[in-house]
C-alpha positions as CSV (number, residue, x, y, z in Angstrom):
1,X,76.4,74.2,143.6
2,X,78.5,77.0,145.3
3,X,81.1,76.8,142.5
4,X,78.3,76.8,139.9
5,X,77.3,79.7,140.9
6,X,80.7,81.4,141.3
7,X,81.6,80.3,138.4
8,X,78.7,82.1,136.8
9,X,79.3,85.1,138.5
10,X,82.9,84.9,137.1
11,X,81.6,85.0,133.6
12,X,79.1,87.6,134.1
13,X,82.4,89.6,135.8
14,X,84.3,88.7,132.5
15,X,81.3,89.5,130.2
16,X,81.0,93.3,132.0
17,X,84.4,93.8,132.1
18,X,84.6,93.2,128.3
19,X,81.5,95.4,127.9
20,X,82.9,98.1,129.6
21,X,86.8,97.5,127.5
22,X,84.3,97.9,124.5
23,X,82.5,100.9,125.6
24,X,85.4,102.6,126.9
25,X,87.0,102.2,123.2
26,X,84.2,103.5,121.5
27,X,84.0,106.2,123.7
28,X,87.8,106.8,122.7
29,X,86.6,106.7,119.6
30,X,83.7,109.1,119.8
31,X,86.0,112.1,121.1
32,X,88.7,111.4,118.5
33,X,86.4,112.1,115.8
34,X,84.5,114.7,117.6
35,X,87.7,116.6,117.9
36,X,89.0,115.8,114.4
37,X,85.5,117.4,113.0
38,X,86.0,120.2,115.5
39,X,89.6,120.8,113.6
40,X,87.4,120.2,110.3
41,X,84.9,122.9,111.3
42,X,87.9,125.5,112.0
43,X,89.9,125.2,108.8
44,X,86.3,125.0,106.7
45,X,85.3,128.2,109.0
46,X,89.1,129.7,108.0
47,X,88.6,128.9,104.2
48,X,85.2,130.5,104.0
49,X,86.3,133.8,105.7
50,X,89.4,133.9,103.2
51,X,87.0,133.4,100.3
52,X,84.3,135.9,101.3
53,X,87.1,138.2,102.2
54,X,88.6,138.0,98.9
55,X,84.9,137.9,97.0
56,X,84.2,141.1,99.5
57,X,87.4,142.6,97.8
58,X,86.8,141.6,94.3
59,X,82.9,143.3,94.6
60,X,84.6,146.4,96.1
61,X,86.8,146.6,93.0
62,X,84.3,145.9,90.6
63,X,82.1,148.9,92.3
64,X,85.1,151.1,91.9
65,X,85.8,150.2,88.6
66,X,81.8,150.6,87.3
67,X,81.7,153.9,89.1
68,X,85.0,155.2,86.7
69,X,83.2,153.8,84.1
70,X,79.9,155.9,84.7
71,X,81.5,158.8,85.1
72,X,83.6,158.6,82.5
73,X,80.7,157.7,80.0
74,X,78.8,160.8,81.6
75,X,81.8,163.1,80.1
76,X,81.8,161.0,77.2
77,X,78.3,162.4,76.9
78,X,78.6,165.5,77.8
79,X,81.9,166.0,75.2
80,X,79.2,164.2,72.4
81,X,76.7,166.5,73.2
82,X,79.0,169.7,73.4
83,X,80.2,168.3,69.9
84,X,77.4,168.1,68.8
85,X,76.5,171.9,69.4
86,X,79.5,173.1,67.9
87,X,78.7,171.3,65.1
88,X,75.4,171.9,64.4
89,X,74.8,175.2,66.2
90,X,72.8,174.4,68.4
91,X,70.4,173.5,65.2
92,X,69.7,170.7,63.6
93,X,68.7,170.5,59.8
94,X,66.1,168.0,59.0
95,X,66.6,167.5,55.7
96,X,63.3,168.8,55.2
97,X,64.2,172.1,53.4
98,X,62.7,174.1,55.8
99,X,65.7,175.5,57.1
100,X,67.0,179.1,55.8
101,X,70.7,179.8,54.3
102,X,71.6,182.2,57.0
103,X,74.7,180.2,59.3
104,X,73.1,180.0,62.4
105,X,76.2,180.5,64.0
106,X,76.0,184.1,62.7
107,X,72.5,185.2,64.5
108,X,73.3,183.0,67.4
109,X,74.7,184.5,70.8
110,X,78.4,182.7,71.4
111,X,78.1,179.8,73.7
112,X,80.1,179.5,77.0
113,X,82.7,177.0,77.0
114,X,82.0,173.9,78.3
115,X,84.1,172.5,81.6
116,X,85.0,169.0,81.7
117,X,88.0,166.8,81.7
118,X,88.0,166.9,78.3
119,X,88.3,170.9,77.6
120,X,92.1,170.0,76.7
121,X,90.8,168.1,74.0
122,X,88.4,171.0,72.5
């Protein structure tokens, strides 16, 4: 009866021990895989800020680029509308035959010139 009972206490020892060799592996496990996701999260983390950096960069250009642009369809205007004075005297015929056959230019006061990039041009 004595070895009976030892004998079950062997297994028992045996089927713990195993237990633990079991747990103990998948505890080796568990921090292997934590770790490689930690090295996952870092490169992902390193991508991301590379990519928004570059994005961040690209927006700043852009910006830069539709600034130039408005200003240089502002002058655009401002040369159209300067052309358009010369041109027309400040006056614009409607076709309506209302206007007289003086030249307008004649009885108007000279205009300053106008100041912008494009005076070169002019």
């Amino acid at each position: 009866m004595l070895k009976e009972a030892n004998q079950r206490l062997n297994d028992d020892n045996q089927e713990l021990r195993d237990l633990c060799c079991f747990l103990d592996d998948d505890r080796q496990k568990g921090r292997k895989l934590a770790r490689e996701w930690q090295r996952f999260g870092r490169y992902t983390v390193s991508v991301m800020r590379q990519e928004v950096s570059a994005y961040q960069n690209k927006l700043r250009q852009l910006d830069n680029k539709q600034q130039e642009l408005i200003k240089d369809n502002l002058e655009l205007k401002e040369l159209c509308l300067y052309l358009d004075e010369e041109r027309g005297g400040g006056q614009r015929d409607d076709g309506d035959g209302s206007s007289s056959s003086t030249n307008a230019e004649e009885t108007a006061p000279p205009r300053p010139r106008h100041t912008s990039t494009f005076n070169g041009i002019i």
